[in-house]
C-alpha positions in Angstrom: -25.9 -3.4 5.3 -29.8 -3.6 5.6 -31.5 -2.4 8.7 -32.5 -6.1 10.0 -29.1 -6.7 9.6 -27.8 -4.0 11.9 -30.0 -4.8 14.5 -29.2 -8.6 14.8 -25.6 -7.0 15.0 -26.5 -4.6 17.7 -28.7 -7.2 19.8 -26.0 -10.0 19.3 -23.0 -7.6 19.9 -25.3 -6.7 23.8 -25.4 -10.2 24.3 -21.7 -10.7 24.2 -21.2 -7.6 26.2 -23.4 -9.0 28.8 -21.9 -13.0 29.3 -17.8 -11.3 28.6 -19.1 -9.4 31.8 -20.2 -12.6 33.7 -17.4 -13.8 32.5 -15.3 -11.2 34.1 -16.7 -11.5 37.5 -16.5 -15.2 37.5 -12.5 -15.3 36.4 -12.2 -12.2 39.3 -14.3 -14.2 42.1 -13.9 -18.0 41.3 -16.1 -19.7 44.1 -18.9 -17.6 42.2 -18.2 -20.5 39.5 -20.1 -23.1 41.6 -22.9 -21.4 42.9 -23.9 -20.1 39.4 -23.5 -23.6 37.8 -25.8 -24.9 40.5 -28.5 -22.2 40.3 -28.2 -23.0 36.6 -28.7 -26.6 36.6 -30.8 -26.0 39.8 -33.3 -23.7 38.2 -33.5 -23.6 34.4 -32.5 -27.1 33.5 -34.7 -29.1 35.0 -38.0 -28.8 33.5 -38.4 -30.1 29.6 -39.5 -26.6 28.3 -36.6 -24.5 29.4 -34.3 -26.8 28.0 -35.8 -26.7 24.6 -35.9 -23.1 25.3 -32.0 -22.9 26.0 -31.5 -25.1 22.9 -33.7 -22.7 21.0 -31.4 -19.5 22.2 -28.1 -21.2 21.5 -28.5 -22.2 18.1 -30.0 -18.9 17.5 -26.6 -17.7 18.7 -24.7 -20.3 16.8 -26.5 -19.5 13.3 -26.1 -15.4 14.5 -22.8 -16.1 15.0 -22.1 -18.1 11.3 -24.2 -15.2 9.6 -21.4 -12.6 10.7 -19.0 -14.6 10.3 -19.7 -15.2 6.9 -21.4 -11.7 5.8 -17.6 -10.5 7.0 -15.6 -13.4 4.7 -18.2 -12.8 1.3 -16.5 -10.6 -1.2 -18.3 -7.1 -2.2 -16.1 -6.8 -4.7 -18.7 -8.3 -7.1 -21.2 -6.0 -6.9 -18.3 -3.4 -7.9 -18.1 -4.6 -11.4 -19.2 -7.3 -14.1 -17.0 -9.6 -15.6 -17.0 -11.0 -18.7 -15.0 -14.0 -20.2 -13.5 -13.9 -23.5 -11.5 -16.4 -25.3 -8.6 -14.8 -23.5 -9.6 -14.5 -20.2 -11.7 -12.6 -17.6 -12.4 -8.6 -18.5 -13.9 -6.8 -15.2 -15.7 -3.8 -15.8 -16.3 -1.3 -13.0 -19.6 0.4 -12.2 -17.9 3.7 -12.0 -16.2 2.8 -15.4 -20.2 2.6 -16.7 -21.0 5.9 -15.1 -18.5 7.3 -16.6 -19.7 5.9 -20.0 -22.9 7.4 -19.3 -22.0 10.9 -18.1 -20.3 11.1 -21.5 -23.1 10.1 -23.8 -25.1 12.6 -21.9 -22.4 15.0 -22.6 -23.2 15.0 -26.4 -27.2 15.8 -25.9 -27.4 20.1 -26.3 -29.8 21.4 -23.3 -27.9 19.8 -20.7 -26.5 22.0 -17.5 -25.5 19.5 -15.4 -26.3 15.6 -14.5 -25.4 12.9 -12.4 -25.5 8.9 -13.2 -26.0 5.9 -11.1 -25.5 2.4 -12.4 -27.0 -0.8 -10.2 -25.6 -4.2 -11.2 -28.6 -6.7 -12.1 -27.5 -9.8 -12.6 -25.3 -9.7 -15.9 -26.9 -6.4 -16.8 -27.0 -3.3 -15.4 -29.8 -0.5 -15.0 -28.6 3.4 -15.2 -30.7 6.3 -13.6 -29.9 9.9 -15.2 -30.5 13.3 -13.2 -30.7 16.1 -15.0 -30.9 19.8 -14.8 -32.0 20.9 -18.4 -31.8 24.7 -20.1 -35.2 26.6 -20.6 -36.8 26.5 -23.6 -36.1 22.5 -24.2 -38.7 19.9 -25.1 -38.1 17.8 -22.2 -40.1 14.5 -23.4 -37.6 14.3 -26.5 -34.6 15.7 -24.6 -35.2 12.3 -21.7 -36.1 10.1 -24.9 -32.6 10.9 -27.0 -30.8 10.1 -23.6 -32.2 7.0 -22.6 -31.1 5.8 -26.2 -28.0 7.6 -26.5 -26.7 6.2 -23.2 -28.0 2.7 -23.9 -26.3 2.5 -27.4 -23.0 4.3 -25.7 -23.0 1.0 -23.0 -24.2 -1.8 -24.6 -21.3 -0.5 -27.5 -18.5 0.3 -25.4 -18.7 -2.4 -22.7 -21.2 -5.3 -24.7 -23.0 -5.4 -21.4 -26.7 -5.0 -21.9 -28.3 -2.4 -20.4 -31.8 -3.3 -18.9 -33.4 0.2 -18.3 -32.3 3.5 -18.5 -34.1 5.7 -16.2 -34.0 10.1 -16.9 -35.5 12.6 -14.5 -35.3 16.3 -15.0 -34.8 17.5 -11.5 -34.6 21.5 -12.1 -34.6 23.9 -14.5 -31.3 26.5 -14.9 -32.4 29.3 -14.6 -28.9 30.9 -14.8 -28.6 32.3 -11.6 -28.9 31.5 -8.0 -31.7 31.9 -5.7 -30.5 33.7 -2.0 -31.2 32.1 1.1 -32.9 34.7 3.8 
């Protein structure tokens, strides 16, 4: 969920807290009922420009209201996986499957101590980032280079989903052992 997002939800969710509150008090005391629909009508429907203005605020509510209601109904599960259709049918392929994929390729490049892949659906085709933490002593240009093609070809032939970009970063050295925290 984006941050615009969660604050229509936290603005819209105040709102409701505030009018199920009126509401309360009106069901509790029912002769406030009256008074409040007179002062209503009374005071902020009667001139042109608060009406458009109470128009304005309830479809504001009213598209508020579809928005959630339909951000809550849309399936995720697409950005979870691509599918593919064969002449057989549908083949889904996770992102996690991908990773997976990736983390082996990597596996097979010497000067590798550890790494980490993330795969991001674009479209039809997906985009991998690599981190890596390489041995000492390694060329680190041609290390990044033969994994960017390695995991490329190890997708695009395992899954025949094209991979868009593979992006590598080196984010420390192994230095064999660990540093103490004071």
């Amino acid at each position: 969920m984006n941050i615009i997002f969660r604050i229509l939800l936290a603005f819209y969710a105040f709102c409701l807290t505030v009018i199920s509150l009126m509401a309360v008090v009106l069901t509790l005391r029912p002769e406030m009922i009256e008074k409040v629909s007179e002062a209503f009508v009374g005071a902020i429907m009667k001139g042109r420009g608060t009406t458009l203005l109470m128009l304005f605020v309830e479809f504001t509510f009213l598209g508020l209201s579809l928005m959630f209601l339909l951000s809550g109904v849309r399936s995720r599960r697409d950005k979870k996986s691509i599918s593919k259709y064969n002449s057989i049918g549908e083949v889904k392929i996770s992102l996690n499957a991908i990773e997976s994929i990736a983390l082996a390729a990597t596996k097979k490049v010497g000067g590798i101590r550890d790494n980490k892949a993330y795969v991001t659906k674009q479209g039809e085709n997906v985009s991998v980032y690599i981190r890596t933490i390489v041995m000492p002593d390694i060329n680190i240009p041609e290390l990044i280079e033969d994994i960017q093609k390695r995991v490329k070809k190890s997708i695009e032939g395992a899954t025949n989903i094209a991979v868009n970009e593979v992006r590598a970063s080196v984010e420390n050295i192994y230095t064999g052992y660990r540093s103490r925290v004071e």
